[in-house]
N, C-alpha and C positions, 0 to 999 in steps of 0.2 A: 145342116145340109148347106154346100155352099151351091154356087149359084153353077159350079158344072155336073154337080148333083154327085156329088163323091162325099160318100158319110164319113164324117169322122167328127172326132170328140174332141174338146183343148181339155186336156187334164192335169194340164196348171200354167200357168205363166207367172213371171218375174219380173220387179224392175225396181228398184229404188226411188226413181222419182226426184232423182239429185240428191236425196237426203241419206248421206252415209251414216253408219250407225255408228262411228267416231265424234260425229258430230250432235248427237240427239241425244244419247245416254249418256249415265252417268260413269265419272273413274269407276268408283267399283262395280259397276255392273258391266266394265270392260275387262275390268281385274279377276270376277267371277268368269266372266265368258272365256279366257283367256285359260282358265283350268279345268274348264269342262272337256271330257275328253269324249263322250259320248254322243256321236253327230244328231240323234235325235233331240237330246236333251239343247244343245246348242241351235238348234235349226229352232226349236220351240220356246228357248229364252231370245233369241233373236227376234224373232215375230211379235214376242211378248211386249217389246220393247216398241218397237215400230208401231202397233197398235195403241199406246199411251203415249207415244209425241203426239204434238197439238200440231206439227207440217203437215200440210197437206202432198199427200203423191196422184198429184194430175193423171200420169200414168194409169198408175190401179183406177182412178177412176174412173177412166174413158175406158178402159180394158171390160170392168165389170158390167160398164152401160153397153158395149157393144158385142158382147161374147156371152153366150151362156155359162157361165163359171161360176161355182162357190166362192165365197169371202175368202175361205177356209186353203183354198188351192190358189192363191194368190201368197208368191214371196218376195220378200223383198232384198233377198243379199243373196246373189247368184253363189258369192262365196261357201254359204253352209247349206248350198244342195249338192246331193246327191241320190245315188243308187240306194240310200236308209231309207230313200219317200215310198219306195214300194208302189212304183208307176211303171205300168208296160208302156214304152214311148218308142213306135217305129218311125214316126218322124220328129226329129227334134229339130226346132227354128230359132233362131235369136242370132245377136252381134254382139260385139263389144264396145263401149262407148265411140262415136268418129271422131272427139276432140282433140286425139292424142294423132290421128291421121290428117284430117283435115288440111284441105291447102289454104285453108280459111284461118284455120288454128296456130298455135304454136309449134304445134309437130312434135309434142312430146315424143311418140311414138312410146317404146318400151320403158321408156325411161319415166314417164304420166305415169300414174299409179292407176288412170283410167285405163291407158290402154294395155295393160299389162292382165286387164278382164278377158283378151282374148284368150288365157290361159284356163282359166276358169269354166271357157268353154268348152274346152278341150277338152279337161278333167271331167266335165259332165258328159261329153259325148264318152270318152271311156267307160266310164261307170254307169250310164244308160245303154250302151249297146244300142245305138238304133240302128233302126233298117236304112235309112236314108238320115243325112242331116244337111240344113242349108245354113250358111254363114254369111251375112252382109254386113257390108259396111260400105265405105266411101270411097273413091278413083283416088283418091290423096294414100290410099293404102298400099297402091299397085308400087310407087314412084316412089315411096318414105324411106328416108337414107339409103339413095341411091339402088331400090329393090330389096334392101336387106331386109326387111320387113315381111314385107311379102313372101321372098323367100324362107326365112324359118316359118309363116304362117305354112306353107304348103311341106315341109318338112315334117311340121308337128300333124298335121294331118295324114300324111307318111304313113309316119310312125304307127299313128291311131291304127293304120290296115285299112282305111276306104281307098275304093276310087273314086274320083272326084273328079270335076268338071268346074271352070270359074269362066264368069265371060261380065265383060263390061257391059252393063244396062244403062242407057238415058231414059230416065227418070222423068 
């Protein structure tokens, strides 16, 4: 229950934790994942793997101490979720990393391999179908190459079929 007293459940959250699964596993256990074609089977070799690195993901672990959630409903590569977890989700929330936006950053933009995870959200708000979904990130988003950014962000959300609403919040 939150604190305006509207029920609801988190029935899973995600985060890596900075720790890409390029970086922690092994070649063949990239090489395997790489031919698996079955999203369940790759979503639970993925986790498998992240559960036997000796990193720590901060994330998951403030997430678990402050959210009532399973271990279990905790993932870590937004990449191998989808509509296989068999989760009703009318609201879906998350971003895609700010380092690629940031007017603090580099400004990768699409071209960051981080921020090119705003896609990934996309693909998961397709394939969850929610009722509502909220996307945040950073004012460095709005202005990143010249609006171009921004624009295909509001494009791809188009596409998706929502209406939508975006407004700058100070934080």
């Amino acid at each position: 229950m939150t604190k305006m007293n509207v029920p609801q459940e988190i029935v899973y959250g995600c985060d890596n934790g900075g720790n890409l699964i390029e970086d922690i596993a092994k070649k063949e256990d990239l090489d395997y994942l790489a031919n698996l074609k079955d999203k369940n089977k790759q979503l639970k070799f993925v986790e498998s793997i992240y559960k036997k690195s000796k990193k720590t993901n901060f994330v998951k672990k403030s997430y678990l101490a402050n959210y009532n959630l399973n271990e279990d409903d905790f993932y870590h590569d937004v990449r191998f979720l989808g509509s296989h977890i068999n989760k009703d989700i009318d609201i879906f929330v998350g971003g895609s990393p700010c380092q690629s936006f940031s007017m603090v950053g580099k400004r990768g933009g699409f071209e960051d391999t981080r921020g090119t995870l705003f896609f990934e959200f996309a693909r998961c708000i397709k394939e969850f179908k929610p009722k509502v979904f909220i996307f945040e990130n950073v004012k460095g988003m709005l202005n990143h190459d010249k609006g171009k950014t921004f624009a295909t962000v509001l494009n791809t959300f188009d596409e998706l079929g929502y209406k939508y609403y975006y407004k700058l919040i100070n934080s």
